[in-house]
N, C-alpha and C positions, 0 to 999 in steps of 0.2 A: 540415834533414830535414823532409821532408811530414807534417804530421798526420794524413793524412786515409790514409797506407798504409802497411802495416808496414817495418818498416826493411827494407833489402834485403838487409844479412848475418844476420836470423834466420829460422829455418827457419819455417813455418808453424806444426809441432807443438809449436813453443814458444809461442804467442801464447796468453793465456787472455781469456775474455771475464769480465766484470765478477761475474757470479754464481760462476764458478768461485774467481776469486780471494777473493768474503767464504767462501767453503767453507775455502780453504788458509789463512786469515789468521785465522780467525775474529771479524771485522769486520764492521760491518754494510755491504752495499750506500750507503747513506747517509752514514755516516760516510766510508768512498774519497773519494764524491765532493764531498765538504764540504770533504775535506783535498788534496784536488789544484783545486778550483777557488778556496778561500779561500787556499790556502797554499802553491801551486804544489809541493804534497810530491813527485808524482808526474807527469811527460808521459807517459799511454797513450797510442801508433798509433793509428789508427783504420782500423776497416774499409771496404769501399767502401758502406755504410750506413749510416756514422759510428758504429759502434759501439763501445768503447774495446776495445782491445787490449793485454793487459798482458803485459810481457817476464818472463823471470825475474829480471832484476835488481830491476825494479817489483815483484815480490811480496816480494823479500830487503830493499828498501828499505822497506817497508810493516811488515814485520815487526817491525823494527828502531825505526821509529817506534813503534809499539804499544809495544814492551820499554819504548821510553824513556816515553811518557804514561803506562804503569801503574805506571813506578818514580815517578811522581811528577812529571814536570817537562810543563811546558805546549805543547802542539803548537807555539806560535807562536816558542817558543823554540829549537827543534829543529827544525822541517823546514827550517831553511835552511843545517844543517849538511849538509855529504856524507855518504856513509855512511861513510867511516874517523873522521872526527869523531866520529860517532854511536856508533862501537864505543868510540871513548876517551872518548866520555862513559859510555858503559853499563859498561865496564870489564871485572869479570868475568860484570855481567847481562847482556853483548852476545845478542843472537840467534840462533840457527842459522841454518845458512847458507840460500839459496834454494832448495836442491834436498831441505831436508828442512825446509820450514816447519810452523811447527806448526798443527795440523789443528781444526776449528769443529767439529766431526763426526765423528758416532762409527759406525764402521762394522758392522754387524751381518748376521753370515752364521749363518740359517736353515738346518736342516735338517728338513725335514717342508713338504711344497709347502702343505697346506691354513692350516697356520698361519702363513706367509710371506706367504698372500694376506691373510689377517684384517689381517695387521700392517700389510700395504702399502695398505688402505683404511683402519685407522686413524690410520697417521703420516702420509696425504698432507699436503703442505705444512708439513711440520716442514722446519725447515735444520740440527736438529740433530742429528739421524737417519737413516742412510744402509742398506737391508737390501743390502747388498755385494752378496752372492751367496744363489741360493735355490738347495737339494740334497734329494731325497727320504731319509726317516728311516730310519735302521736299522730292518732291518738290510740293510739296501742296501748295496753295495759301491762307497761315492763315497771319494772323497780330498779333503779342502775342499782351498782357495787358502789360501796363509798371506797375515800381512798385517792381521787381523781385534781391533776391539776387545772385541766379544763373541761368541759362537758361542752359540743355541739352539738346541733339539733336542726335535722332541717324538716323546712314546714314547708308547703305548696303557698298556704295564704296564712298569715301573720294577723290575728284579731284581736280585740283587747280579752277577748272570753279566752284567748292559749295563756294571758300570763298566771294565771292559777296553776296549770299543767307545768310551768316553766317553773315557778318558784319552789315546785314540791322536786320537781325531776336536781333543781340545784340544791337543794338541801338534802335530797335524798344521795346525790353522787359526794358530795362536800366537796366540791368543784370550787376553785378560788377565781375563776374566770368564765364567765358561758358566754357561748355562742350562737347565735340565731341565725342559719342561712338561710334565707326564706323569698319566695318568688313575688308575691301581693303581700301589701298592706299600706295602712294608713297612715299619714305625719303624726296625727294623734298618737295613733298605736306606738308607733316608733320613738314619739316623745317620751311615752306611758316606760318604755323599755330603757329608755335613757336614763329613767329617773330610780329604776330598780337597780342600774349597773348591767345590763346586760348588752352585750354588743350586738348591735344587726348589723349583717352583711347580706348584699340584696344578690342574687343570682346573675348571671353566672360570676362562681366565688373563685379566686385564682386560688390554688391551691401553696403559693407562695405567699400570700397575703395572708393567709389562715395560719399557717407557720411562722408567719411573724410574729401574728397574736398569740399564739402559744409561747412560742420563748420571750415578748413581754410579759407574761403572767409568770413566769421565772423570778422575771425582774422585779415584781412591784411586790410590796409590801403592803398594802390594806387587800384587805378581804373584807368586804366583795372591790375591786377597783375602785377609785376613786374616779371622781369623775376626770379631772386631769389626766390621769391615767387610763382612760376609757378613752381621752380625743388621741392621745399615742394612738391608741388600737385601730384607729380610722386610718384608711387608706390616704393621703396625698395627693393634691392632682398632679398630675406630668408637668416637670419644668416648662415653663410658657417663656423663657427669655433662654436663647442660647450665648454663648459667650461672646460672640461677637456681636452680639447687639448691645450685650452689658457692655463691653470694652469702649462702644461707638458712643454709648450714652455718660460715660466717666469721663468722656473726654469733650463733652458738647457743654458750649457757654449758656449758663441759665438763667432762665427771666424772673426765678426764685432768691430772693437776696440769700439764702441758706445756703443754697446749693443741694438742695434736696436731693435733686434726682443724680449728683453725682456719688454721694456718701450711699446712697442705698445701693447703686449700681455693684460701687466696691463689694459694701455689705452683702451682697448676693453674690456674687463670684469666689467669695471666701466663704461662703454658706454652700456652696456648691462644691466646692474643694471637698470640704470638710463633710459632706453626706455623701460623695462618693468614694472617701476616704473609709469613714465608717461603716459601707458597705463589704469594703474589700479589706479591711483591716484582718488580721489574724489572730486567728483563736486558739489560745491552748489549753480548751476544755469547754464544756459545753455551757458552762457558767460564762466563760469570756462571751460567748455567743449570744447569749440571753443579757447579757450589758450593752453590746456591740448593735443589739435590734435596737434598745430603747434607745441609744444615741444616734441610728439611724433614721428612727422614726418621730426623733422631738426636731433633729436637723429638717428633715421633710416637713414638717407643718410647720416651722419658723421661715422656710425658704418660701411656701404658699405664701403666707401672711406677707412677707416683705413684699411679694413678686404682686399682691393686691395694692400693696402700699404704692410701690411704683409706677402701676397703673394707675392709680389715681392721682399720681403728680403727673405724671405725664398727661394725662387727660386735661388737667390742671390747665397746662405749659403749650396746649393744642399739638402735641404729639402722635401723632399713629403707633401704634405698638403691635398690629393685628398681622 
């Protein structure tokens, strides 16, 4: 069969080009082609521009290698099994099949056009961020597309009479995470929203913070969030102790028979390592990404909580911290 043009019994609208597939694979671009030119994993078509052209069986074989290199075994031992091989090597970790591979990207349907556009010049060139669909905000009378890993919505004022509007807009998208960025409302209301799993974010919304929640809902596993996984979603206040105040305070003699305030001091400094580590950690796929938020953002609300804990020993111990 020709390289250079798609087979002749598949239809065109099966062909994907090279970017769509690290989207459905969540693969990088680089890695494909390292693993079909070093390893012959995969023969893409080619278009009449030589472009590669990948079948669905190419993305179901692709996939399949990915399950088997993350369970542990080394590319070069495995791409030159077939793929029934490769399911009896993976056994019960086999893959899903090709028509539902799993996805690098997390799809995100807007409701409110102005903050769809913020979004869509913040996230250019992300690959791990998709805004699906944009919809104007209630109380507009839209019906989203289901389909969706997160739905955001923004409201001017947040009342207990919008969670009716919210609960249908989340079951109509099949949204596994919503968002609420909204200007006014009440602790009630906002308790009212806590209690449904819905996250509110009060305005002005960083558009970095809103992407964090997205590739958390990556991460988590219950649907609708759990509430644990709803306080991840919260923003973190700003470190309140810098490191040489930790270092001054590890080293100072305490009126605490424990020694409290030196064991927390450490405890924050290696909490601090550690979530600026997982900040800047490296990702080889948009999945490393969406682990790499949650363990940035469970370090940030454990470093709050210590950095409260410390002020209150310190307070304790008549310390200034301010």
């Amino acid at each position: 069969m020709p390289k250079n043009t798609p087979p002749a019994n598949l239809p065109s609208e099966d062909l994907y080009r090279i970017a769509a597939v690290a989207r459905l694979t969540g693969m990088p671009e680089t890695t494909i082609r390292m693993w079909e030119r070093r390893y012959a994993a995969v023969e893409p078509a080619r278009s009449a521009g030589n472009g590669r052209l990948y079948s669905r069986a190419d993305i179901d074989r692709l996939v399949l290698l990915k399950t088997a290199v993350d369970a542990g075994h080394a590319i070069g031992t495995v791409a030159g099994l077939d793929d029934e091989q490769l399911r009896q090597r993976l056994g019960d970790n086999a893959s899903p099949s090709a028509a539902n591979p799993p996805r690098g990207e997390c799809r995100v349907l807007v409701c409110g056009l102005p903050l769809a556009e913020r979004l869509q010049q913040a996230w250019q060139g992300r690959s791990d961020l998709r805004i699906s669909n944009r919809l104007p905000a209630p109380p507009a009378d839209v019906t989203p597309p289901p389909g969706n890993d997160v739905i955001m919505v923004e409201l001017a004022t947040l009342q207990g009479t919008s969670l009716r509007v919210l609960r249908q807009l989340r079951a109509q998208s099949q949204a596994r995470v919503m968002v609420v960025v909204y200007g006014f409302s009440s602790r009630q209301t906002l308790a009212r929203l806590d209690q449904e799993g819905i996250i509110a974010v009060p305005t002005p919304a960083d558009p970095a913070q809103l992407a964090r929640i997205c590739q958390l809902g990556l991460a988590m596993d219950s649907q609708p969030a759990s509430a644990p996984e709803r306080r991840l979603m919260q923003p973190a206040a700003p470190r309140r102790y810098d490191e040489q105040f930790l270092a001054t305070v590890a080293r100072r003699p305490s009126t605490v028979r424990c020694e409290c305030p030196n064991h927390l001091a450490d405890l924050l400094t290696k909490l601090n390592a550690f979530e600026q580590y997982s900040l800047e950690c490296e990702n080889s796929d948009n999945a490393d990404a969406a682990v790499h938020a949650l363990l940035y953002s469970a370090a940030s609300q454990c470093r709050e909580l210590l950095e409260l804990a410390l002020h209150r020993v310190l307070e304790h111990e008549g310390v200034r911290d301010d």
